[in-house]
C-alpha positions in Angstrom: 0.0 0.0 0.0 1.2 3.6 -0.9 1.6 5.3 2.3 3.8 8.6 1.1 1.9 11.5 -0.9 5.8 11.8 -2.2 5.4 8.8 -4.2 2.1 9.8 -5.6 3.5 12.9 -6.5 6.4 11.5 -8.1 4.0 9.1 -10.5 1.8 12.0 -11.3 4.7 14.1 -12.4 6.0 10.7 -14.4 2.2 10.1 -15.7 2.1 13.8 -16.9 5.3 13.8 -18.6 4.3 10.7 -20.3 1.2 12.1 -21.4 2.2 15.4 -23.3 5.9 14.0 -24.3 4.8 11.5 -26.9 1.2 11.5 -28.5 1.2 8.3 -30.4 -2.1 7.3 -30.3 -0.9 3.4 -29.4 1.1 4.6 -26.1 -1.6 7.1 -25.1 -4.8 4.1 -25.1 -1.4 2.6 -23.3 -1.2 5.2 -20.6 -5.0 5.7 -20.3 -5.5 1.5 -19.2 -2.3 2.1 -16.9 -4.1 5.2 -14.6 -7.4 3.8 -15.0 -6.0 0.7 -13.5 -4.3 2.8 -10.7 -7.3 4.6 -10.1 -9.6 1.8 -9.9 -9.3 0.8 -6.0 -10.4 4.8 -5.9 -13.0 4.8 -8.1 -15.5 5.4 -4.9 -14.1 8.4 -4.4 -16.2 11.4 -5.3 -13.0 12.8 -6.8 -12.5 10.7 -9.7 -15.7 12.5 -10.8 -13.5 14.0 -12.4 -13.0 12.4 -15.5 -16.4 13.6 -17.0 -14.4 16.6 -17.3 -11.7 15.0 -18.7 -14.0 13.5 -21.7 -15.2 17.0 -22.1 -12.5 18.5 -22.4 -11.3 15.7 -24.9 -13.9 16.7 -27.6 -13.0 20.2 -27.5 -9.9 19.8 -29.1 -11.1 17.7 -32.0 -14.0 20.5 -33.2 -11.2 22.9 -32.8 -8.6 21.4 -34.9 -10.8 19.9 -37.2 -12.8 23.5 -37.4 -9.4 25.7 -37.9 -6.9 23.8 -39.3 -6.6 23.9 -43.0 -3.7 22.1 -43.5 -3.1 17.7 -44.0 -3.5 16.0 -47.4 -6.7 13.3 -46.2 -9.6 15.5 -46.9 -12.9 14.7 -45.5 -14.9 17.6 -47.1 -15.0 20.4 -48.3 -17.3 23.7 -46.8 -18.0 26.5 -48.7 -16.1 30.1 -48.4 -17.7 30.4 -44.6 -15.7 32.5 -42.5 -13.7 30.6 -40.1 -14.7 27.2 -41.0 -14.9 27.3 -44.4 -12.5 25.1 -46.7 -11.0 21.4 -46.9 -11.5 19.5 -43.3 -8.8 17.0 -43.0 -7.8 14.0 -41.1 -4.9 15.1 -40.0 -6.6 17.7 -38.2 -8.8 15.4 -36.7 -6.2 13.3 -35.4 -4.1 16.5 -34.1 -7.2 17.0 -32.1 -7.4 13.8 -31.1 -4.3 13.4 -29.2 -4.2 16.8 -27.5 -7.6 16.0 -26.1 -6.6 12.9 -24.8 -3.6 14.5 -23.4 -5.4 16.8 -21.7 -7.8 14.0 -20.1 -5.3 12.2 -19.2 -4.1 15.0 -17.1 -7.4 15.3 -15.2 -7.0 11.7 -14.8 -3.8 11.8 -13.4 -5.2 14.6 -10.9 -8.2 13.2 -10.4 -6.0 10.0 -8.8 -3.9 12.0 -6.6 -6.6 13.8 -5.4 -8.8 10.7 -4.3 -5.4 9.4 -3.2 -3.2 12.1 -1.2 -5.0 14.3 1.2 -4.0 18.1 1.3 -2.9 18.0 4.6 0.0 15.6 4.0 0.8 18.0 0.9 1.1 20.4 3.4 2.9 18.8 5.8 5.8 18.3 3.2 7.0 22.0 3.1 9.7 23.3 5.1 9.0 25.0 8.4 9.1 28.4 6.7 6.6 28.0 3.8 4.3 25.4 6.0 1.8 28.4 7.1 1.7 30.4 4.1 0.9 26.3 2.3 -1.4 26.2 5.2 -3.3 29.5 4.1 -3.2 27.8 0.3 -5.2 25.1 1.3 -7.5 26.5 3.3 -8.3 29.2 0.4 -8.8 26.4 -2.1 -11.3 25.0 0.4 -12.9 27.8 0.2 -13.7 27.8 -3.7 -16.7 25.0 -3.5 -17.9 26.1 0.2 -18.7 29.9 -1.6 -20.5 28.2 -4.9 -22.4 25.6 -2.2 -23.5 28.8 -0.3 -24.3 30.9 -3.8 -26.7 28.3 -4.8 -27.8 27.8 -1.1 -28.9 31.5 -0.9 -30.5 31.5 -4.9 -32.7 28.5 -3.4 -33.8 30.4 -0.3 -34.8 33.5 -2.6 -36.9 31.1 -5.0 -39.0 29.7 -1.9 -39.1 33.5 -1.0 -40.9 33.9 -4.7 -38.2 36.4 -5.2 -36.5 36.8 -8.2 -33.1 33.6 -8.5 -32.3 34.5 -11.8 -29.1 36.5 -13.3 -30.3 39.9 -12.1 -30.7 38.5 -8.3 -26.7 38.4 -8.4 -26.7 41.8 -6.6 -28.4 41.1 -4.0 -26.7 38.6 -3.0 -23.6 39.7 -2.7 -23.8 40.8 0.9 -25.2 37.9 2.3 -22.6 35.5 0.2 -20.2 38.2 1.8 -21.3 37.5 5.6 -21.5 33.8 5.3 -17.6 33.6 3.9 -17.1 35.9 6.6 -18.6 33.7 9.4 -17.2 30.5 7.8 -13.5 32.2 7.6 -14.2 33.1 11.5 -15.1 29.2 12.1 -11.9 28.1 10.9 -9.5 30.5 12.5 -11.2 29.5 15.9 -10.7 26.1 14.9 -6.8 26.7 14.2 -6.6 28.8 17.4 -8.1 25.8 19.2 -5.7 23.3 17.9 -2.4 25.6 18.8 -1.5 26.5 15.3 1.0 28.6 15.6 1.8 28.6 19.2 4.4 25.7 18.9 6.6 23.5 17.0 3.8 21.3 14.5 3.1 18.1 15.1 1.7 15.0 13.1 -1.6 13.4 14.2 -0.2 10.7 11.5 3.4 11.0 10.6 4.2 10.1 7.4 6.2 6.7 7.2 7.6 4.9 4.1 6.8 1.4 3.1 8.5 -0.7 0.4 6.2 0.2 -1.9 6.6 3.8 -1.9 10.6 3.2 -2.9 8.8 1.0 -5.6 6.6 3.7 -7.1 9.2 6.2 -6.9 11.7 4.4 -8.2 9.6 3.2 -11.5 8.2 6.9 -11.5 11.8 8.3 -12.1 12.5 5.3 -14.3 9.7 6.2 -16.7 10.8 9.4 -16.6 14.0 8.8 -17.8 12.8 6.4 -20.6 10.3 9.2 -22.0 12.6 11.9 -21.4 15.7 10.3 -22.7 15.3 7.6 -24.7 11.9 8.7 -26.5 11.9 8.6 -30.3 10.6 11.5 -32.7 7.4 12.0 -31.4 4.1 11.4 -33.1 2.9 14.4 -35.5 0.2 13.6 -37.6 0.5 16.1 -40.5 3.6 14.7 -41.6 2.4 11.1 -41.2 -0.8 10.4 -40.3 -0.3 6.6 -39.3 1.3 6.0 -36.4 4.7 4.2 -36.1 4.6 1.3 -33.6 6.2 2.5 -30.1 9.7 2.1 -29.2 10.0 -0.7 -26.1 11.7 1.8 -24.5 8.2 4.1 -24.1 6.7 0.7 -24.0 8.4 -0.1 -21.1 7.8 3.9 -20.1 4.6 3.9 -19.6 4.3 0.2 -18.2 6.4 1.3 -15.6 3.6 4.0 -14.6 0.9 1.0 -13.5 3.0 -0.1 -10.2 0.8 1.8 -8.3 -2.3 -0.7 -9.5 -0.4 -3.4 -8.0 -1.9 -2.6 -4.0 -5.3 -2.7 -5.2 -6.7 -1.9 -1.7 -6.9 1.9 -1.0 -6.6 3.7 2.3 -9.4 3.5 4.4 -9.5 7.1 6.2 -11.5 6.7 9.5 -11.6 10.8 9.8 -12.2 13.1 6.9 -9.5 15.7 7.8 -8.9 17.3 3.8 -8.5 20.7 4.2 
């Protein structure tokens, strides 16, 4: 079992790399069985919601590409002289498209995994002594983000059983009371820091980070696949000046491979306490 957010962050950095170095189409359906397979003992958590972003975002590169890109020799069709999107549409476009977008859901993948997997406070508790409050402050202002949308709705659904007004123009009016519950929520948690003695001492660890075998592991094939697709990685795909794809080196074979040794604990941690900030 992965114990150490360090490894996780080590992979995701590896996974990432991996992700945007080479597009070939064959290494990135690779890549996206190797997370989904580390991300599977996790797919409870609410976090990997997160890939229905991720396939969003993958179609938005394809339309783009395929919408703006007059350039590639496969043409699919032809428009008529309509601004922007007029002219030849072309495979290679398409397939351009392609592999950004599943570059960029593999990212949210990748994300969404050490998000369901690492909790802030461990991220946190990484930083030197120095930066550990102003990390601290990070956190807690990221929390902050879906508390002030929950409230915004919150306060729209009040006004509607009101039989006020909850539409675009109600924004105005409620700003002030959005203002007054941030306000009273930021009070809550610096009496909740005051009552735990942040500040007053040297920290302390409710759980202190320890390393297991497997964390070496993970790193160690993290920085290995690293090295592969930094290194050793041929010319990487383009499809406008081929639009097949070469067959993978067993170098980024063995690259992205390298990436699923996380999938081999296939039981997650089983927090007894939510404590994410």
């Amino acid at each position: 079992m992965i114990r150490h957010p360090l490894a996780w962050c080590v992979w995701g950095i590896g996974g990432l790399c991996a992700a945007f170095i080479d597009r070939n189409p064959l290494l990135q359906a690779l890549l996206v069985l190797v997370v989904i397979n580390v991300g599977l003992p996790h797919r409870r958590n609410p976090a990997m919601r997160h890939w229905r972003i991720g396939l969003a975002l993958a179609v938005v590169p394809i339309l783009f590409s395929a919408a703006l890109s007059r350039f590639g020799r496969h043409v699919i069709f032809t428009l008529p002289g309509i601004p922007i999107v007029g002219g030849a549409w072309s495979w290679e476009a398409v397939a351009y498209g392609a592999s950004t977008g599943v570059a960029l859901l593999l990212t949210v993948a990748v994300f969404a995994t050490l998000q369901a997997s690492v909790r802030s406070a461990d991220l946190v508790a990484l930083l030197p002594r120095p930066l550990y409050r102003a990390g601290t402050v990070f956190a807690l202002s990221l929390a902050f983000a879906p508390k002030t949308v929950a409230s915004f709705q919150a306060l729209r659904e009040a006004r509607r059983l009101r039989g006020q007004r909850a539409g675009w123009r109600s924004a105005p009016g409620l700003v002030v009371p959005l203002l007054l519950t941030m306000l009273e929520q930021a009070l809550q948690y610096g009496e909740s820091l005051d009552a735990r003695g942040y500040g007053s001492r040297r920290r302390s660890r409710y759980r202190p980070l320890g390393w297991s075998l497997m964390d070496g592991l993970v790193i160690g094939t993290s920085v290995a696949a690293l090295v592969l697709n930094l290194a050793l990685s041929p010319q990487p795909y383009n499809p406008y000046l081929d639009l097949a794809p070469s067959l993978p080196s067993a170098f980024s074979l063995l690259g992205v491979l390298l990436l699923g040794a996380p999938a081999l604990t296939a039981v997650p941690r089983m927090d007894h306490a939510a404590d994410r900030a």
